[in-house]
C-alpha positions in Angstrom: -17.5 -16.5 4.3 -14.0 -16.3 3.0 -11.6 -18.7 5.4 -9.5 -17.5 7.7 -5.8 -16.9 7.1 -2.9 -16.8 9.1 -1.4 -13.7 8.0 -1.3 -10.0 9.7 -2.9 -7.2 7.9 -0.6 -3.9 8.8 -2.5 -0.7 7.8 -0.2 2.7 7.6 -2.7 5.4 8.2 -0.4 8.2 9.5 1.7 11.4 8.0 0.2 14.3 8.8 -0.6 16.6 5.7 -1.0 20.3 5.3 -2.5 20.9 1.8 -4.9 18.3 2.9 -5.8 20.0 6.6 -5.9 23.1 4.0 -8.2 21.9 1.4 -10.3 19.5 3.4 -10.2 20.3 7.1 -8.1 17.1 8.4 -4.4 16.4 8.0 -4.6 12.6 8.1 -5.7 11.0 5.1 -6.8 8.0 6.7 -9.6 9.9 8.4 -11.1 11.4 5.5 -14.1 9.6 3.9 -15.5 8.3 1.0 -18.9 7.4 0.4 -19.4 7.6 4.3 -16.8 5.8 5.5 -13.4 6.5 6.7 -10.2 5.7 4.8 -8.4 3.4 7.1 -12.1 1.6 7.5 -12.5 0.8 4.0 -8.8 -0.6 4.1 -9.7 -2.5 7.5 -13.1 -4.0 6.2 -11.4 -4.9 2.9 -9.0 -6.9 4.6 -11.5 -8.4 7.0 -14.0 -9.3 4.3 -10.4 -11.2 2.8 -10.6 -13.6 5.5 -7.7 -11.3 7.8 -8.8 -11.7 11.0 -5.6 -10.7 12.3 -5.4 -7.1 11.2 -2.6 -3.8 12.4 -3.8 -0.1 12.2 -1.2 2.6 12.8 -1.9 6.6 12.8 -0.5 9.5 14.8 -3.8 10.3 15.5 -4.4 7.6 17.9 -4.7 8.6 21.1 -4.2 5.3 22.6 -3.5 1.9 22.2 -6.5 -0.5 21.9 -6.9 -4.1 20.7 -10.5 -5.7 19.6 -11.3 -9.1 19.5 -12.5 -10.0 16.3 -13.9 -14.0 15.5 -10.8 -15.7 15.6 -8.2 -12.8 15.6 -7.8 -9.2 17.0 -7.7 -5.7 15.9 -4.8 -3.5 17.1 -4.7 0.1 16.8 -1.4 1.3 17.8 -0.4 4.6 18.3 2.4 5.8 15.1 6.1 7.4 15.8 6.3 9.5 13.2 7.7 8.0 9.8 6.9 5.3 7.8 10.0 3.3 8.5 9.4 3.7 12.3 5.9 3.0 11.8 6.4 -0.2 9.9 9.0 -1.7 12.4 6.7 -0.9 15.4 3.6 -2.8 13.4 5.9 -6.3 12.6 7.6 -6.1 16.0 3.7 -6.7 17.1 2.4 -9.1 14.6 2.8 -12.7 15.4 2.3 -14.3 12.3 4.9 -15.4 10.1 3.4 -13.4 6.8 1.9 -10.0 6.8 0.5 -7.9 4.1 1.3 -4.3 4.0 -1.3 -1.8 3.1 -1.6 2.0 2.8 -4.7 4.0 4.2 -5.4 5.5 1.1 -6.9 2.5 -0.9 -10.1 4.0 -1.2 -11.7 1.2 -4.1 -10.6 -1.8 -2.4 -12.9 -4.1 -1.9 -13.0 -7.8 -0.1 -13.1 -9.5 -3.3 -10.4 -7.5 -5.1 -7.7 -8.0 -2.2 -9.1 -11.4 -1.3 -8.0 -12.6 -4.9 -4.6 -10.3 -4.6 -4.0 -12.7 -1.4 -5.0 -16.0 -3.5 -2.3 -14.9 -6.3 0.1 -14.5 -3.4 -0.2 -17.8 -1.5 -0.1 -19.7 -5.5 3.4 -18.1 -6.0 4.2 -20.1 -3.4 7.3 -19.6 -0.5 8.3 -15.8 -1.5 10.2 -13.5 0.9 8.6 -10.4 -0.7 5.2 -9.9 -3.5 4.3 -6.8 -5.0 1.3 -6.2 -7.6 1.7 -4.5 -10.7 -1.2 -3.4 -12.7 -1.7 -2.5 -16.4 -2.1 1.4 -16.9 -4.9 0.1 -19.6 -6.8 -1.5 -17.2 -6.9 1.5 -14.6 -7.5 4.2 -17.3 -10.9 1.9 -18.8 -12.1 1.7 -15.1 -10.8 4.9 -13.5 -10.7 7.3 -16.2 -8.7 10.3 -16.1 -6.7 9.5 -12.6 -3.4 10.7 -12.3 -1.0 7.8 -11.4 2.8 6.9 -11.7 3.8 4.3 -14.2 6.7 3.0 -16.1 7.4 1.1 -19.6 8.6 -2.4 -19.4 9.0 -4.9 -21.9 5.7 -6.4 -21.0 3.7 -3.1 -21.0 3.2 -0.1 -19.2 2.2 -0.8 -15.4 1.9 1.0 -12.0 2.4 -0.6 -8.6 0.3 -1.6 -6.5 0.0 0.0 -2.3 -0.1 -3.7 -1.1 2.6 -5.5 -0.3 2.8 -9.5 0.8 5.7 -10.5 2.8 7.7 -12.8 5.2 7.6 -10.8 8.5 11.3 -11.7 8.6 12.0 -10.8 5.7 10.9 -6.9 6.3 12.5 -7.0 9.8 15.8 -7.8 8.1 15.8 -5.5 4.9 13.7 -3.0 6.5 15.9 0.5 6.0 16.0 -0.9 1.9 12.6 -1.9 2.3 12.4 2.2 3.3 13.7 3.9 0.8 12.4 1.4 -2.1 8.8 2.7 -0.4 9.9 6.3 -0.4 11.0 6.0 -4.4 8.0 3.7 -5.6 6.1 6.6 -7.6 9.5 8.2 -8.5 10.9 5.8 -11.7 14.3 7.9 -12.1 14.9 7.6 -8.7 14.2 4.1 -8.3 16.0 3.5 -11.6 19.1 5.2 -10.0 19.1 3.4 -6.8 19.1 -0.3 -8.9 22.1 0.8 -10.8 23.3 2.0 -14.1 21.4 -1.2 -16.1 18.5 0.2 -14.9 19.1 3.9 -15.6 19.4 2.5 -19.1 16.9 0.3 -19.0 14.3 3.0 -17.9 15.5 5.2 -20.4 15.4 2.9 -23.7 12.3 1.2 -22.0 13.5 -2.5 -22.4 13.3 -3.6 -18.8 11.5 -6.5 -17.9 9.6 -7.6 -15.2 12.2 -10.7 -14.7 15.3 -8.4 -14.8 13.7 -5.9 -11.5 12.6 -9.4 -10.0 16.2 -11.0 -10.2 17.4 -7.3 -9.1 15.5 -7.2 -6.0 16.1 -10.9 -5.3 20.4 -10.0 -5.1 19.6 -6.8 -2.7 17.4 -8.5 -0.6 19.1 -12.1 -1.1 15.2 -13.7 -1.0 12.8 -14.8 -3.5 10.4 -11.6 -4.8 7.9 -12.2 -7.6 5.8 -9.4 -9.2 2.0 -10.2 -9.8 0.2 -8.5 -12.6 -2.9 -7.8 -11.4 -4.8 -7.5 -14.5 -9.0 -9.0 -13.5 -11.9 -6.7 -13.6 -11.7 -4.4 -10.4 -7.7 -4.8 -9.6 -7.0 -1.1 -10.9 -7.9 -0.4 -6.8 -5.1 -1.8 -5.4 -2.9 1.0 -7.6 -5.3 3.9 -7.0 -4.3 5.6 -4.1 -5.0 9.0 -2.9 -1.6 10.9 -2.7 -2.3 14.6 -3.5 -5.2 16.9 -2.7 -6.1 17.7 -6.1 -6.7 13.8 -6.1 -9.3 14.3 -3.4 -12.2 15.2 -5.2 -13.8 11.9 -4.8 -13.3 12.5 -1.0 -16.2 13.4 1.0 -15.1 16.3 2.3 -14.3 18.0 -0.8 -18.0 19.6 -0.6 -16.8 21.1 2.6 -14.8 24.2 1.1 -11.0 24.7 2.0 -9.3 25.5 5.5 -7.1 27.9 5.5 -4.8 27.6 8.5 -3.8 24.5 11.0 -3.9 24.5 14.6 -1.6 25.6 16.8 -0.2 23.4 19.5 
């Protein structure tokens, strides 16, 4: 049994979506499924089988809130707001542990073992305010062939990021509106190169940025320490394969279930 850790697992597992109501019958990702279970379950066992026994799970489609004792901990499912930055603040304003670990719904690969050794990299990089995982594009193109994902070329090789994030609570709470938009640009390089400055506009263009220059970069914005993982062991290609767009769906379930055409009508 992995040990318990004091840290809060927040899942995001709202945004409605109409393609996705269109093509597969339900507008919120996390309740599609994948080899028969749902998204935001996969997420929620990963993180459990991790040793979270803490663990935050927030959709617009809950109807109510509800909290489960788990051995140790508690599941809360809390009802969402309507945006991701809303979303987020209302899950840390409820965790009560000084680290939390931010995932999306959408992490349909991830497994117990892969995000249990994500959380040991974390913890060995010792007192950060903010870690994020980068993975190489070789290693999710040899175990997840043909995937369309978002990348960029640094100096150390081409890498996409990761949908988990590990971070002081604090942290978050204080930088959260940055925190926002850094989320809302992650898969958009040029925009994300424009909102770090003209070095990186540069940068991205001659493709000599380095994982050390966006570290010290994010360090001055958020005035903490942030260090960038490469995740780079046999399975880690699911923590950077997310499902973001209906045509990447057809691994979903519900693909076999032939398109909706129309969404309700309050």
């Amino acid at each position: 049994m992995r040990s318990r850790l004091r840290v809060t697992a927040i899942i995001l597992a709202g945004g409605f979506s109409k393609s996705f109501f269109e093509a597969f019958g339900e507008g919120f990702k996390a309740l599609l499924s994948y080899r028969g279970q749902k998204l935001w379950e996969i997420v929620d066992c990963a993180a459990g089988e991790a040793g979270l026994t803490n663990r935050i799970v927030i959709g617009e489609w809950n109807e109510e809130h509800k909290i489960e004792v788990l051995p140790g901990g508690s599941r809360m499912m809390l009802t969402g707001l309507g945006s991701i930055y809303r979303n987020l603040r209302y899950a840390l304003m409820e965790a009560t542990t000084d680290y939390v670990v931010i995932l999306t719904a959408d992490i349909h690969r991830l497994t117990g073992e892969i995000f249990s050794r994500f959380l040991e990299q974390c913890t060995r990089a010792g007192d950060n305010g903010l870690v994020c995982p980068v993975i190489p594009v070789e290693l999710c193109e040899a175990e997840h062939p043909g995937a369309k994902r978002t990348s960029v070329k640094l100096v150390e090789g081409r890498f996409t990021m990761g949908n988990i994030f590990y971070a002081h609570r604090k942290t978050l709470l204080d930088n959260l509106w940055k925190i926002g938009i850094f989320l809302w640009a992650r898969k958009k390089p040029l925009v994300l190169a424009l909102l770090l400055g003209p070095k990186f506009v540069l940068g991205y263009l001659r493709r000599d940025i380095s994982l050390t220059d966006l570290e010290a970069k994010a360090e001055k914005m958020l005035r903490v320490r942030i260090k960038a993982i490469v995740c780079n062991q046999p399975g880690d290609s699911a923590i950077g394969d997310d499902i973001d767009k209906v045509e990447q769906g057809d691994v979903l379930d519900e693909a076999r279930s032939g398109p909706r055409n129309s969404i309700p009508v309050a």
